[in-house]
C-alpha positions as CSV (number, residue, x, y, z in Angstrom):
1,X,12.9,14.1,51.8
2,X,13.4,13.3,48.1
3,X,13.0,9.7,48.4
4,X,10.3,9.5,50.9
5,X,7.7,8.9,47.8
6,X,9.6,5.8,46.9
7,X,10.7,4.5,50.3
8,X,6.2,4.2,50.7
9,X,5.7,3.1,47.9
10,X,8.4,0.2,48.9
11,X,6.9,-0.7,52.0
12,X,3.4,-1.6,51.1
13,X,2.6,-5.3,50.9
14,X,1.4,-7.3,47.5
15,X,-2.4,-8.0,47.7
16,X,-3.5,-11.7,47.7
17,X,-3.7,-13.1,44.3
18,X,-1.4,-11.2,41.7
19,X,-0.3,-13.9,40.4
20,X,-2.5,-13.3,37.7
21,X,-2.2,-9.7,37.5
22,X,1.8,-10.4,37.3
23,X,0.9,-13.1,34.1
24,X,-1.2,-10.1,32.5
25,X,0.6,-7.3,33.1
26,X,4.7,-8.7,32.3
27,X,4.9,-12.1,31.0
28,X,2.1,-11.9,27.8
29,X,3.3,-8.7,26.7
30,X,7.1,-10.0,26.9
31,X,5.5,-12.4,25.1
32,X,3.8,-10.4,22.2
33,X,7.0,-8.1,21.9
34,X,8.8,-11.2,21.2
35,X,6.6,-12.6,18.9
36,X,7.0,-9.0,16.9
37,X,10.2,-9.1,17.0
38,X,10.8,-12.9,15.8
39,X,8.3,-12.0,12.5
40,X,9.4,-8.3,11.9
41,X,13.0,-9.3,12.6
42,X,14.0,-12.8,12.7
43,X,12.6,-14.6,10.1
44,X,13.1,-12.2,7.5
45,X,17.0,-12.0,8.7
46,X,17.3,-16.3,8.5
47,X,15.3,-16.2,5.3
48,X,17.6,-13.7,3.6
49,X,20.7,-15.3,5.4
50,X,19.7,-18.6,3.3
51,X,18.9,-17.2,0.1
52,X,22.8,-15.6,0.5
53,X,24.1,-19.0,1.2
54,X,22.4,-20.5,-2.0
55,X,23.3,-18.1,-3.9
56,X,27.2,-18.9,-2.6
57,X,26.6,-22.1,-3.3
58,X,25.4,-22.0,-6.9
59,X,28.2,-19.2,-8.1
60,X,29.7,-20.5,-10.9
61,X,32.4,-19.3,-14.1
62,X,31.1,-16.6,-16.1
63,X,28.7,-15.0,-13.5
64,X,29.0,-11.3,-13.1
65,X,29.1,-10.8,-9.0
66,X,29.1,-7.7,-6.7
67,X,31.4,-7.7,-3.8
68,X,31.2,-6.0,-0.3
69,X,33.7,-3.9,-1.5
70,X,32.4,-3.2,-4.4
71,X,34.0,-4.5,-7.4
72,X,31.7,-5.9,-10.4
73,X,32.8,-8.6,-12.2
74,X,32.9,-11.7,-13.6
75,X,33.8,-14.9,-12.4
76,X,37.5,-17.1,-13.8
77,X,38.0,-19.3,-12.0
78,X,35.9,-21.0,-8.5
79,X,37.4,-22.9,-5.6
80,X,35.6,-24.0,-2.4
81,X,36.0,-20.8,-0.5
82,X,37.9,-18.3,-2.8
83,X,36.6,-17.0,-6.4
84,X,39.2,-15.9,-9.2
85,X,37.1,-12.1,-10.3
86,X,38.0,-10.2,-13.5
87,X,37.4,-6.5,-13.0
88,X,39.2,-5.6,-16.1
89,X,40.5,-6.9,-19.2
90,X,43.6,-9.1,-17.9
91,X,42.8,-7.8,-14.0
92,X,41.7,-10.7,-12.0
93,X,41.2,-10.7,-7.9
94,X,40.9,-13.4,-5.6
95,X,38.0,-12.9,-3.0
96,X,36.9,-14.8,-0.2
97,X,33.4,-16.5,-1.6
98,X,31.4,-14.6,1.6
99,X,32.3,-11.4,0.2
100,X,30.3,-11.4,-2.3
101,X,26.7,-9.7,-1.9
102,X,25.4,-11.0,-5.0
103,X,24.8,-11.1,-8.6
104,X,25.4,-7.7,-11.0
105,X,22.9,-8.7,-13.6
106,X,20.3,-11.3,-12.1
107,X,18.2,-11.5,-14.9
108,X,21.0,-12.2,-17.2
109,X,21.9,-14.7,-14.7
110,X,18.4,-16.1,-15.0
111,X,18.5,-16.3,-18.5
112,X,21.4,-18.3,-18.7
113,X,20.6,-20.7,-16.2
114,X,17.3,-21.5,-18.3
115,X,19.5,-21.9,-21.2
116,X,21.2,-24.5,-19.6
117,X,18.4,-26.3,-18.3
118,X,17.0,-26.4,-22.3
119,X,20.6,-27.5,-23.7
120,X,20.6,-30.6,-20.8
């Protein structure tokens, strides 16, 4: 009795030419919701995940970094894949070159890269 809607509504038979109804009515708006997706959410995602690998790339001694956990300070000491941080006077940590979220001062950081730029 309860499924006696849905077992007529299973039995009747697909009119003759849907197969444009079914290109209208599922795959373009699959279609759209991807393309919303990819420019609302992919793009910008690859973008910023680029910018974070340049910036990775370009740390160097002297820069004052944030990490995920955290901690601001300035750069010691750089290796491929792990950065020496003071925190404090004397207090320095070694963290893994992907933790780090970015720069603590980038106009500072800027400034001093023009400077070196003028002085080459």
């Amino acid at each position: 009795m309860w499924f006696e809607g849905i077992a007529w509504a299973q039995s009747q038979a697909a009119p003759p030419g849907t197969g444009e109804q079914l290109l209208f009515s599922v795959i373009i708006p699959i279609g759209f919701m991807f393309g919303i997706f990819y420019f609302l959410l992919i793009r910008p995602q690859t973008r910023k995940a680029a910018e974070h690998a340049k910036l990775l790339g370009s740390l160097r001694r002297n820069d004052e970094v944030i990490t995920t956990g955290g901690l601001i300070g300035r750069v010691t000491d750089v290796d491929e894949k792990v950065l020496t941080v003071e925190i404090a006077p004397n207090v320095k940590v070694k963290v893994d070159r992907a933790h780090v979220t970015g720069l603590a001062n980038p106009a500072r950081a800027a400034q001093q890269q023009h400077k070196k730029k003028e002085k080459e």
